[in-house]
C-alpha positions as CSV (number, residue, x, y, z in Angstrom):
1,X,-197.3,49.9,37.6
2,X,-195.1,52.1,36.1
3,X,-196.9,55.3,38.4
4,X,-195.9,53.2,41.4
5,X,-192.2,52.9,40.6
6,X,-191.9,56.7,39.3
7,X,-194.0,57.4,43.2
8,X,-191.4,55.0,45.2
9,X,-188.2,56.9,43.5
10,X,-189.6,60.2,44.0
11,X,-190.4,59.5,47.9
12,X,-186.7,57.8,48.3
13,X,-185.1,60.7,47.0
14,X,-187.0,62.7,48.9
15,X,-186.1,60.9,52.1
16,X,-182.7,60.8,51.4
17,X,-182.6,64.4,50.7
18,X,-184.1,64.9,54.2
19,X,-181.4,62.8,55.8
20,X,-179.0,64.5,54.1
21,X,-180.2,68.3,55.1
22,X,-180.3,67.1,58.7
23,X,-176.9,65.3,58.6
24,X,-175.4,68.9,57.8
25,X,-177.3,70.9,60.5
26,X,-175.9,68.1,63.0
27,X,-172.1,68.1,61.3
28,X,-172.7,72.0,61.9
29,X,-173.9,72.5,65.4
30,X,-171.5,69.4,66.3
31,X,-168.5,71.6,65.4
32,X,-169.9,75.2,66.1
33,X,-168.3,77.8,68.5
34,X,-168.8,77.0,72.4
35,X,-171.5,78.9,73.9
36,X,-169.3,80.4,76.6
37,X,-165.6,80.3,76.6
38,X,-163.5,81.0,80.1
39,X,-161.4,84.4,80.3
40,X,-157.9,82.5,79.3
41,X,-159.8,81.4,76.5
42,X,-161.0,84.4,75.2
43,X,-157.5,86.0,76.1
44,X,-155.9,83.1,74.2
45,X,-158.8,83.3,71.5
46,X,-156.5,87.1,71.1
47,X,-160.2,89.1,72.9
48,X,-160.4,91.1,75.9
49,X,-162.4,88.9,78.8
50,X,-164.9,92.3,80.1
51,X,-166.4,90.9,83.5
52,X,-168.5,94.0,83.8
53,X,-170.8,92.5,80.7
54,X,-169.5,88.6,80.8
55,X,-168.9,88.7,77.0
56,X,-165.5,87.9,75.3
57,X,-164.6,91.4,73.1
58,X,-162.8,90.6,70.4
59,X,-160.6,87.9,68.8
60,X,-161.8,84.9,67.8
61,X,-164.7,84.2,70.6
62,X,-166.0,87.9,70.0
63,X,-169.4,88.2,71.4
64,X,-169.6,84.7,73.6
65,X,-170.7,84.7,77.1
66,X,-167.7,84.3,79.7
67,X,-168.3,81.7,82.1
């Protein structure tokens, strides 16, 4: 009896842990950088919007696609 309540703890916490873990990859893609950014917002972002390569150079969208 005693094996089966140590076993049920031990698989709670473990799903709970899991829940958790995922909860933060969501709360982290859910608030991560766009994956492109116009050329105001790059300009705005303080980046250079190069057309030649679509990518944002600089600032604070340094490296994102330009749409």
């Amino acid at each position: 009896m005693r094996i089966r309540r140590i076993l049920a703890a031990v698989v709670a916490t473990a799903a709970l842990a899991g829940l958790g873990l995922t909860g933060v990859a969501t709360a982290a893609t859910a608030q991560g950088t766009h994956s492109y950014v116009t050329p105001s917002e790059c300009r705005q972002g303080g980046g250079t919007a190069d057309l030649t390569d679509n990518l944002c150079k600089g600032g604070t969208h340094n490296g994102e696609k330009i749409d």
